[in-house]
C-alpha positions in Angstrom: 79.5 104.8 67.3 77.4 106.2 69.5 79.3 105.7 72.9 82.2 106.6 71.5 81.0 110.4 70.6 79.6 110.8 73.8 83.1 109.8 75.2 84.8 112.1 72.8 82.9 114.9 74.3 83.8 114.1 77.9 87.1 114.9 77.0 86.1 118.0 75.6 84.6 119.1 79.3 87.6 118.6 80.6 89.6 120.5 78.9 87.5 123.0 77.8 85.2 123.2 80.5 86.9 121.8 83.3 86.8 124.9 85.3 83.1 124.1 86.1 84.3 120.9 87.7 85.3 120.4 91.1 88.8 119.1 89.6 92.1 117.9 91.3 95.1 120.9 91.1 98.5 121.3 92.4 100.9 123.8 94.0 104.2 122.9 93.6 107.8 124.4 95.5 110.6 123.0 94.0 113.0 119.5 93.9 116.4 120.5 94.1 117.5 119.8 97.6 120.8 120.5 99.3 119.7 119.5 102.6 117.9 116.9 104.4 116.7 115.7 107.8 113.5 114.1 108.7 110.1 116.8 107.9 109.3 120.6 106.9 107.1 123.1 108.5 105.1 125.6 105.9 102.5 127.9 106.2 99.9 127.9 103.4 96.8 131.0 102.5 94.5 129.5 100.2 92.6 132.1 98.4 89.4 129.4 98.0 88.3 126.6 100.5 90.3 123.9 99.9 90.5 120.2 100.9 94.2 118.6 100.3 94.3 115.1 98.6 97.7 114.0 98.4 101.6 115.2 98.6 104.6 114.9 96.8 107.7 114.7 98.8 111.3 114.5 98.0 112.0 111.0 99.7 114.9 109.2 99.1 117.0 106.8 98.6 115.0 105.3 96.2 113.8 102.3 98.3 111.3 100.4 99.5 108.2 102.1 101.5 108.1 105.1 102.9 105.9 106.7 105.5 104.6 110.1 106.0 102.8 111.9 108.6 101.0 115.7 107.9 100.6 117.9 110.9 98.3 120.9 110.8 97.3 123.8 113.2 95.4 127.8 112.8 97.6 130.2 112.4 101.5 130.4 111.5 103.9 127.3 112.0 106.6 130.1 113.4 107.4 129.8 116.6 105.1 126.4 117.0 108.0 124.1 115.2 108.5 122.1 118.4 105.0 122.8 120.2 103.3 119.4 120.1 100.2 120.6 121.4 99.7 122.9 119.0 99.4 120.9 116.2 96.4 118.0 115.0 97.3 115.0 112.6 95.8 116.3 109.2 95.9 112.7 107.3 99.1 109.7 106.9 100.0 108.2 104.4 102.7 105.8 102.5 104.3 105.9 99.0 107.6 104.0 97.0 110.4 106.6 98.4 111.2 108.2 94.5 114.6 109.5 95.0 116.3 112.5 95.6 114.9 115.4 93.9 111.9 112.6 92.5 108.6 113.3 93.2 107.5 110.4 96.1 103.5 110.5 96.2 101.6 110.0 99.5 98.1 109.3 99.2 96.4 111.0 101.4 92.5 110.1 101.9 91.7 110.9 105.6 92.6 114.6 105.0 89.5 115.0 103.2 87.6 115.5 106.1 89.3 118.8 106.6 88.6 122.3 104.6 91.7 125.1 104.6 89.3 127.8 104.3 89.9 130.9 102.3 91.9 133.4 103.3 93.2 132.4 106.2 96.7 131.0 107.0 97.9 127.5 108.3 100.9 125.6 109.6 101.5 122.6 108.1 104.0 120.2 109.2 105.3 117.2 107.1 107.4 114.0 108.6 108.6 111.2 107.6 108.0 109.0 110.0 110.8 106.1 107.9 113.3 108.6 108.7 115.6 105.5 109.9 115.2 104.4 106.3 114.7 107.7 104.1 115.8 111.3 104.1 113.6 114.2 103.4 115.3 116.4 101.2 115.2 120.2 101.4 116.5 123.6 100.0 118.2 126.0 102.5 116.3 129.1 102.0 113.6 131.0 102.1 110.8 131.6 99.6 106.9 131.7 98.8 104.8 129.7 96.0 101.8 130.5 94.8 99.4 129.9 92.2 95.2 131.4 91.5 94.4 129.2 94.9 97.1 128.7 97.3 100.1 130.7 98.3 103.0 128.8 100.3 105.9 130.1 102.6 108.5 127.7 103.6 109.6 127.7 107.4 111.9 125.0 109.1 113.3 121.6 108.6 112.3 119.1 111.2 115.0 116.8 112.7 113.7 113.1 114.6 111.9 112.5 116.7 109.1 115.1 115.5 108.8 118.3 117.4 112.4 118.3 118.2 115.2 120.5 117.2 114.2 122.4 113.8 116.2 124.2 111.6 114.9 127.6 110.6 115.0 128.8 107.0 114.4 125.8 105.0 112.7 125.2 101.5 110.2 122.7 101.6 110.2 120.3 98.2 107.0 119.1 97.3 104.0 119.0 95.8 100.3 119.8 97.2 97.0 118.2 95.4 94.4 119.5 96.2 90.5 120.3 94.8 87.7 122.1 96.0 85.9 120.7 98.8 82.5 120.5 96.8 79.5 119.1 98.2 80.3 116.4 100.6 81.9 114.8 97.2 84.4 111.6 96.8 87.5 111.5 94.5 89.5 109.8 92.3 93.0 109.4 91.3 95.7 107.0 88.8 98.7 106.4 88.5 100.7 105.0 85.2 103.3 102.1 86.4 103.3 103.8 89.6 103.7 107.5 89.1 101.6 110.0 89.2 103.1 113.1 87.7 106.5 113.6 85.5 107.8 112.4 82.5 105.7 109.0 81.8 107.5 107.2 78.8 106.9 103.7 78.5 108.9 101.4 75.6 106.9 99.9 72.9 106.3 96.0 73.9 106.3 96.5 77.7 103.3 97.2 79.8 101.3 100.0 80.5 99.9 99.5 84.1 97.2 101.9 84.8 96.5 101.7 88.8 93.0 103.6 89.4 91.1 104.4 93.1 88.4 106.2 94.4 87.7 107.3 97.6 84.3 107.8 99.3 85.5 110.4 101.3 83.0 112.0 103.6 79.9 111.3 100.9 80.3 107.6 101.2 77.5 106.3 99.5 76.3 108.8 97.2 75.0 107.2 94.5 77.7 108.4 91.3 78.7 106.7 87.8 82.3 106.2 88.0 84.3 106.7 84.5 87.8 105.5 84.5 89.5 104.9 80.9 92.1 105.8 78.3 92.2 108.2 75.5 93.8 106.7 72.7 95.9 108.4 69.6 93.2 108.6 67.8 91.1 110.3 70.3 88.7 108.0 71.1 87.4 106.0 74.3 85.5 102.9 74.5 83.8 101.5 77.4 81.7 98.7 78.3 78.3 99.3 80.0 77.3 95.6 80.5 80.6 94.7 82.8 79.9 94.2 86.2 81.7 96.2 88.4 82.5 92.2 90.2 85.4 92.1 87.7 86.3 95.8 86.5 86.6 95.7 82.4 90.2 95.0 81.7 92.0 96.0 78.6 91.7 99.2 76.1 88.7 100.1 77.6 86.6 102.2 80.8 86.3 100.1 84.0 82.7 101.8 84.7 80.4 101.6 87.8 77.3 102.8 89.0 75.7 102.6 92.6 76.6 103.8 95.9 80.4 104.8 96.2 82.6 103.1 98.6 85.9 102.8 98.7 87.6 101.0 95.4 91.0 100.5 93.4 91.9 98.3 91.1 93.6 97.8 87.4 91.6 99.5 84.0 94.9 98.9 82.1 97.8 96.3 82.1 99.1 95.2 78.5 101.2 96.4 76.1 100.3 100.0 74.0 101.1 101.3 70.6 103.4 104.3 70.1 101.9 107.4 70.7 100.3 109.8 73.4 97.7 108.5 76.0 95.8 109.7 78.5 94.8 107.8 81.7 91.8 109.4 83.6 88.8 108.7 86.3 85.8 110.7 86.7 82.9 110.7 88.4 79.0 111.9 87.6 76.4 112.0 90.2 73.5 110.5 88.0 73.8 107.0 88.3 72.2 105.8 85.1 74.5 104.5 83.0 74.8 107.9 80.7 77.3 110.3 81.1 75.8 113.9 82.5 78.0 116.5 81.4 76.2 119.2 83.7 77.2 116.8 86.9 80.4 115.9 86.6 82.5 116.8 89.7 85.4 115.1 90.2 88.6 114.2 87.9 92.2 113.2 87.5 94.1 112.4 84.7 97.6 111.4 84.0 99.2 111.8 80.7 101.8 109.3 79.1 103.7 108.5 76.3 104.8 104.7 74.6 107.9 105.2 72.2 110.1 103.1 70.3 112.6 101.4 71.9 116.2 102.5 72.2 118.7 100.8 70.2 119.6 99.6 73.5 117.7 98.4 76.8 119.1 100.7 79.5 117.4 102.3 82.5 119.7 104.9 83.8 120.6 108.3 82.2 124.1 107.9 81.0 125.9 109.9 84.1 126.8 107.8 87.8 126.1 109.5 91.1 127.9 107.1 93.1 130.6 103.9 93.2 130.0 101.2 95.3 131.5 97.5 95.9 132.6 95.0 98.9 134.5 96.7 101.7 137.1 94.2 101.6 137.4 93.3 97.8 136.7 90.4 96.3 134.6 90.0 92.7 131.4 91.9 92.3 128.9 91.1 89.8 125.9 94.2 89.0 123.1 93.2 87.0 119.7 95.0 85.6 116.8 93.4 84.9 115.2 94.2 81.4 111.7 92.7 79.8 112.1 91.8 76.1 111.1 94.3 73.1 109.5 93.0 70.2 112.6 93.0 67.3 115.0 93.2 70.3 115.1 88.9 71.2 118.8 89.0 70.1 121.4 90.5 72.4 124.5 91.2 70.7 126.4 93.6 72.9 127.1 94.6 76.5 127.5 98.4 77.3 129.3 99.4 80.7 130.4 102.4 82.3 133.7 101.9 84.6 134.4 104.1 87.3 132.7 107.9 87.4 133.3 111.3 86.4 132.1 112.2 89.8 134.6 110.1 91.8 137.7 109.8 89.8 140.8 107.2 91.4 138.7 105.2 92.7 138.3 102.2 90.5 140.3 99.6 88.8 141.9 101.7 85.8 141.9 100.7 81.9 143.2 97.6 81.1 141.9 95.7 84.2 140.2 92.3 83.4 136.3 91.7 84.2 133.4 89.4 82.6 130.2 90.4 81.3 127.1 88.1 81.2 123.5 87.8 79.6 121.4 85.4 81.8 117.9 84.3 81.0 115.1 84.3 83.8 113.4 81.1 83.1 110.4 81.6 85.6 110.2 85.4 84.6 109.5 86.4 87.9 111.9 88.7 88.4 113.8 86.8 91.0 117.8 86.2 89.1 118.3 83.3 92.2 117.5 81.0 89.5 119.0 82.7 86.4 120.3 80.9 83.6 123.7 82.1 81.9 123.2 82.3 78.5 126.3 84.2 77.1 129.7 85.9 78.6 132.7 87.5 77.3 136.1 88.3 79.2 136.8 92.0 78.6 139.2 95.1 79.7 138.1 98.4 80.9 138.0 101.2 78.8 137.4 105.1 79.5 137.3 104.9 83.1 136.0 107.6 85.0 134.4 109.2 82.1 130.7 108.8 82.1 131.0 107.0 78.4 129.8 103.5 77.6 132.1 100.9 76.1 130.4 98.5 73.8 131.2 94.8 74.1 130.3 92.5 71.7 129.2 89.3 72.3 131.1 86.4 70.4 127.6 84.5 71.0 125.2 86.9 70.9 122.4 85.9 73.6 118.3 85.0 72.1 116.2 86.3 74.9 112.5 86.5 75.4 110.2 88.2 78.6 112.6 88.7 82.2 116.4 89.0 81.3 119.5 89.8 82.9 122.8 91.4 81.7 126.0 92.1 84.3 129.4 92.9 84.9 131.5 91.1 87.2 134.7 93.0 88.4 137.8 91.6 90.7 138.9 94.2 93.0 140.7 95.2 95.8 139.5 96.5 99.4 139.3 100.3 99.0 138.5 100.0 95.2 135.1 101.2 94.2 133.3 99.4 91.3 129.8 99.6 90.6 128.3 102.7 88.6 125.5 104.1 90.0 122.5 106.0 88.6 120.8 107.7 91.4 119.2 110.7 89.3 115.3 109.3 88.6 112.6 107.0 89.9 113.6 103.5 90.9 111.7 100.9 90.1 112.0 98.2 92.7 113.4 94.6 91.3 115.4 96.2 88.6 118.8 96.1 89.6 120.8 93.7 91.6 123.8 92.7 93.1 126.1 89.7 94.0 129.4 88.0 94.2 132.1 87.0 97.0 135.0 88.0 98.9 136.5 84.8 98.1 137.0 84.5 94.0 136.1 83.1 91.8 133.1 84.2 91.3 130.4 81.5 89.9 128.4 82.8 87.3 126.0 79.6 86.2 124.6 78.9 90.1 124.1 82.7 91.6 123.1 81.6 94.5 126.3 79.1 94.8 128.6 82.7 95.9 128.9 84.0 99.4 126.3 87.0 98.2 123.9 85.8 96.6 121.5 88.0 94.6 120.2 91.1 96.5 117.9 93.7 95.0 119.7 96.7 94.8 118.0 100.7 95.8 119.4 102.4 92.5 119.5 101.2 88.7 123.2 100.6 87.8 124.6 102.0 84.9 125.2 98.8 82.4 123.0 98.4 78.8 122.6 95.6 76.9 122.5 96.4 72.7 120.6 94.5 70.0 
């Protein structure tokens, strides 16, 4: 009982006292773009000395890596937009390109090193170098944010190559994390199944990965205790002091450490939660004995997150379609979403599809027209359908197309699933027609949707690799649910 008190009273600093520690913050513009080419200029005033940590961009589509590049230089980024020379590489870093107006988070260790000092301006510059692959998104405008440390005003948008043509009077979106530069001192971050900062919800049943890493920094091997855990519900942590830091303690409990800091990352969290509000966090003391010292705590980041009940359905997107999408020159196309298996929710006995959009009426089949829904099992559950099997399908029409509403299916043999599991839509069309719903409004989480079929029917629906498309991982989740 007694570790879990003095745990229970780290919290308490935190909260209470956190202002004593040298702890993580944020300044944040705004994601709601109507523009885009490849970077932003900025100037920032901090108002304390400050060493940045990280970004969040607005990077999208929602696909694969993406790259990113920070720029810095004395004095205003007017008039220096396309002056090489004028600026120095701050830090790079890479991130899982989020979406448009989604927060994509670029680490950002090497920038450590450098202290904006208080009250004095800088230029900062921001690129994405995958601009063949991603678009930074922007606001046309300008404006300044500002918080107790930092104060931001937004310049230009960049165009590729960097220090090219600009365009003046453009909103940066993003985030900057920052902290005090303390004492030579490392830091820490985590991430909750791969975000950062948001909306975290997580269904009941599936995992909660909590990703953790600490950085030396310029104090590399300063002797610290590293604390990195989860506050329950019930508002207690546990942690193991006899695990050696060989194997960080897995499970409901603190991965802890104590030496000389280099460089680590690693897993404190990667199984299934009960409902209710958690909160994922690393911190670091500089007495390395094994017993948390309140009075030398100096580093910390936390990430808050929720586990509900699940849905009465499985679904990923958010009810409304951004896009439409199919083969150029008709043919059938089959979507599909991947989905993990709830506890209580083993029996599939419906299919829920949106047809068409409400964004881009006309453009698909209309009511009435014939198409086949499926529920395959993933017999490998590695999240690869190649090797799908087809466990249930029923030959429907299309209702309310063009609406945004879902039409429930039925399934005349409902489909018993368990772990990786598929459901689809497979739709004959025309070239010129426009099939597949799209959801590009929140994070993507790569593996989760996918697409197939042929321009040759029929399509084959128990050998998916046996069509002239065979299964491709898609960049957006697509807007079909499967009900139990």
């Amino acid at each position: 009982m007694k570790n879990i008190f003095v745990i229970t009273l780290f919290l308490g600093l935190l909260v209470i006292f956190g202002s004593q520690a040298f702890a993580a913050d944020s300044l944040t513009t705004l994601f709601a773009q109507n523009n885009y080419s490849a970077g932003n200029t900025f100037d920032i005033t901090p108002s304390k000395d400050i060493v940045i940590t990280g970004m969040d961009c607005n990077v999208g589509p929602a696909h694969g890596p993406a790259t990113c590049y920070v720029y810095y230089k004395s004095g205003t980024s007017v008039g220096f937009e396309n002056n090489a020379g004028a600026w120095t590489v701050l830090a790079s870093g890479s991130g899982t390109a989020a979406g448009q107006d989604n927060p994509t988070f670029f680490d950002l260790p090497a920038a450590e090193g450098t202290t904006f000092l208080s009250g004095q301006t800088y230029g900062i510059y921001v690129y994405i170098t995958s601009y063949a692959y991603h678009n930074c998104y922007y606001t046309n405008g300008m404006n300044t944010y500002s918080n107790a440390d930092l104060s931001l005003t937004t310049n230009s948008g960049q165009a590729a190559p960097g220090f090219g043509a600009f365009f003046p009077q453009r909103q940066w979106n993003g985030t900057i994390h920052y902290r005090d530069p303390g004492p030579d001192l490392p830091w820490g971050e985590v991430l909750v199944n791969h975000f950062h900062t948001g909306v975290i919800k997580i269904i009941s049943g599936q995992s909660a990965k909590v990703d953790f890493a600490v950085h030396a920094g310029i104090g590399g091997g300063t002797p610290v205790d590293v604390w990195i855990g989860i506050k329950t519900p019930s508002g207690f942590f546990t942690y193991d002091q006899a695990g050696p830091f060989l194997g960080w303690n897995s499970g409901l409990r603190n991965a802890y450490f104590t030496g000389a800091l280099a460089d680590m990352s690693g897993t404190c969290l990667d199984f299934p939660l009960g409902v209710g509000a958690y909160t994922a966090y690393v911190a670091i003391d500089t007495l390395p004995n094994g017993i948390l010292n309140m009075n030398k705590l100096y580093t910390v980041d936390r990430v808050d997150f929720e586990v509900v009940n699940p849905p009465a359905a499985y679904s990923f997107d958010d009810g409304s379609t951004e896009d439409l999408l199919s083969f150029q020159n008709g043919g059938e196309v089959c979507w599909m979403q991947k989905f993990t298996t709830f506890p209580g929710g083993e029996t599939i006995r419906d299919v829920r599809c949106i047809f068409g959009s409400a964004k881009y009426p006309g453009l698909a089949p209309g009511n009435g027209s014939a198409c086949e829904i499926f529920v395959w099992d993933d017999p490998t559950d590695d999240g690869d359908p190649s090797d799908c099997v087809l466990l249930s399908s029923e030959t429907i029409a299309v209702q309310q197309v063009d609406t945004d509403t879902y039409a429930v299916y039925p399934l005349s043999v409902p489909a018993q699933v368990s772990k990786e599991f598929y459901v689809g839509c497979k739709m004959p069309h025309t070239g010129g027609q426009h099939c597949i719903p799209i959801d590009m409004s929140g994070p993507y989480y790569a593996g989760s949707a996918w697409t197939c079929g042929t321009n040759t029917p029929p399509f084959n629906p128990n050998n998916l690799m046996n069509n002239q498309f065979s299964p491709s991982d898609f960049n957006n989740y697509v807007c079909i649910r499967a009900g139990y």
